[in-house]
Legacy VTK file of the C-alpha trace (Angstrom):
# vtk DataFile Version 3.0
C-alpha trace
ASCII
DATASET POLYDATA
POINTS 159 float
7.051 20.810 -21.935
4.795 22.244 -19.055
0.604 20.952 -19.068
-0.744 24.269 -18.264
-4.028 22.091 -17.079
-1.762 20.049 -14.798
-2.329 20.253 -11.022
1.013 22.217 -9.841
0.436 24.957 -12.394
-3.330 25.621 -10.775
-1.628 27.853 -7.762
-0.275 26.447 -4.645
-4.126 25.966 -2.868
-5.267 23.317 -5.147
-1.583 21.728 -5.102
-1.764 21.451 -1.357
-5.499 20.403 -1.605
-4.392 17.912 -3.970
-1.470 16.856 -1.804
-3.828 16.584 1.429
-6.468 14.601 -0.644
-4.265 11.889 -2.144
-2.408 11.328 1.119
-5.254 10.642 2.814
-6.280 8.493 0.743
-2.940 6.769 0.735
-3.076 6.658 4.730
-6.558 5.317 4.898
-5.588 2.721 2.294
-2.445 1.745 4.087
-4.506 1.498 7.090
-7.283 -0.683 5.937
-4.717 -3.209 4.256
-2.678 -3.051 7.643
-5.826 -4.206 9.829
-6.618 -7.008 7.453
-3.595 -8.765 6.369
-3.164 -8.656 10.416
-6.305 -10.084 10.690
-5.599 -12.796 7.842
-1.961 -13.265 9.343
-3.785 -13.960 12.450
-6.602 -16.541 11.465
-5.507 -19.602 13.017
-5.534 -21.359 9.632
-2.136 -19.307 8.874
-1.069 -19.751 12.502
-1.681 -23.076 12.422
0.175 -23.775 9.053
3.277 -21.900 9.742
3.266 -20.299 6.134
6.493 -20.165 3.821
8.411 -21.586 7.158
11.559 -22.836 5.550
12.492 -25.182 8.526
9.279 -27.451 7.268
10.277 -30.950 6.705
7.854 -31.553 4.036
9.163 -29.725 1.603
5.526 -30.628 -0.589
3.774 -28.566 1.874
6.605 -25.935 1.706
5.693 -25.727 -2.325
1.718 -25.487 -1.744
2.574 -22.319 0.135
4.867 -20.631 -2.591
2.060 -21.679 -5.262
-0.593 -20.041 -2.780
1.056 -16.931 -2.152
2.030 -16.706 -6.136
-1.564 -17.262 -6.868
-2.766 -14.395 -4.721
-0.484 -12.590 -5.959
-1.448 -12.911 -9.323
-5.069 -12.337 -8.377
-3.994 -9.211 -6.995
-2.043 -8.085 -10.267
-5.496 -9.006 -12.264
-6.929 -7.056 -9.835
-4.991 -4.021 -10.245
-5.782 -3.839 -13.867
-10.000 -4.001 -13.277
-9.266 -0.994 -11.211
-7.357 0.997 -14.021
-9.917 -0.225 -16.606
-12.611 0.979 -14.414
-10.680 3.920 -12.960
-13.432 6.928 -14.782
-16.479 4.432 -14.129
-17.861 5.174 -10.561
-19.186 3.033 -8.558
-17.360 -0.046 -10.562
-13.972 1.819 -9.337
-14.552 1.802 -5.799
-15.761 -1.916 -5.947
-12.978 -2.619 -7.837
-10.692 -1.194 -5.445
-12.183 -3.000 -2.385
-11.498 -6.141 -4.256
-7.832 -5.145 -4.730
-7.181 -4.207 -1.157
-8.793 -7.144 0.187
-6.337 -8.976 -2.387
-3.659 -7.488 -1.354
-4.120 -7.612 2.260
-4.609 -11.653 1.809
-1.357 -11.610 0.014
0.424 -9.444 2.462
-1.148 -11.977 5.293
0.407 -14.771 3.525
3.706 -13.604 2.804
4.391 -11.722 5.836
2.812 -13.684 8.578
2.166 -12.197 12.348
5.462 -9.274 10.767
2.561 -7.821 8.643
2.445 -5.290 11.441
5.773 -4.688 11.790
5.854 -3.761 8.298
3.146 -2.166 7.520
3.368 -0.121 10.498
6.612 1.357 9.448
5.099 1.957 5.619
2.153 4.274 7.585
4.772 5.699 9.609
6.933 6.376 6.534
3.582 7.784 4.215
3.234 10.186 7.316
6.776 11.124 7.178
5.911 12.038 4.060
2.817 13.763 3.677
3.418 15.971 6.968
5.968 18.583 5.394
4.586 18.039 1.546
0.926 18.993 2.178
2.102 22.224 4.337
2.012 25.704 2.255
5.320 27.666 3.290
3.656 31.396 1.990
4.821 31.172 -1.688
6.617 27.609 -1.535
5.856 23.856 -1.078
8.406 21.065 -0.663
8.527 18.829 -3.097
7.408 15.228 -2.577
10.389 13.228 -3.925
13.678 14.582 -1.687
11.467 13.852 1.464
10.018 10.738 -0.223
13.403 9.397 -1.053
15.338 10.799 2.514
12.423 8.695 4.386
13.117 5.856 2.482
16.841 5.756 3.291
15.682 6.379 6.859
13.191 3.219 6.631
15.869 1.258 5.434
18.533 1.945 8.361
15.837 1.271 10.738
LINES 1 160
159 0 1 2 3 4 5 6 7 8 9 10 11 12 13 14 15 16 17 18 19 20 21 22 23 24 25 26 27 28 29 30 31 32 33 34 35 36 37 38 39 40 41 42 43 44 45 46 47 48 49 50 51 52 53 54 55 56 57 58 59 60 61 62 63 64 65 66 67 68 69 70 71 72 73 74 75 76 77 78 79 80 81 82 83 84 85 86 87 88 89 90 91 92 93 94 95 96 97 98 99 100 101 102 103 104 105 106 107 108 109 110 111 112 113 114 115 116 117 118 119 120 121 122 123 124 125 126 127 128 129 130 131 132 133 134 135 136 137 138 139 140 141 142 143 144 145 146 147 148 149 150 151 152 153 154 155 156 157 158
């Protein structure tokens, strides 16, 4: 069944418009999360507690971490559902949003520790992998988002 109202049947412009518009706002998301979970990672609070370090003796401590990191996490699930309940409402969405991505970055600090750039570097290095030959009209064609999607993410998984 084709939605004649759905983007990719508007003409190639507003598909690549599209395209360009939601990958930026992907990048600039990724971007924002990278700087502060490496700023959270980097408080010396987490430094100084060595967070989910399994070579802890006190394996007490050890536990307050995993229930830490589980209860960001779970604020950042409950925040992921304000910002689909207030996805038409602006500007509720965008504070919702800002609430998420400073949940997520915490988590991300948490988990990941001082390797939060590492990792998020190569997930904006893989998003522009991605949006570089999707968002690019090719006279008549576009390429379509999930074979270079899923070729970058073999790619990101060998390096």
């Amino acid at each position: 069944a084709c939605f004649p109202r759905a983007v990719d049947q508007l003409g190639l412009d507003i598909l690549a418009g599209f395209r360009r518009k939601v990958f930026g706002l992907l990048l600039v998301q990724i971007a924002v999360i990278w700087g502060l979970a490496a700023a959270i990672a980097r408080t010396p609070f987490m430094l100084g507690r060595n967070m989910l370090d399994h070579s802890k003796e006190d394996k007490i401590e050890l536990f307050c971490d995993y229930c830490m990191a589980f209860a960001v996490l779970i604020l950042c699930v409950i925040s992921l559902a304000v910002v689909s309940h207030f996805r038409y409402r602006w500007p509720r969405c965008s504070i919702a949003l800002s609430i998420f991505t400073v949940n997520v970055s915490t988590f991300l600090g948490i988990v990941c520790g001082p390797n939060v750039l590492l990792g998020m570097g190569m997930a904006l290095g893989a998003m522009v992998l991605v949006a570089l030959p999707t968002c690019i009209r090719f006279k008549d064609r576009m390429i379509q988002v999930f074979p270079v999607g899923t070729f970058v993410a073999v790619l990101m998984l060998i390096v």
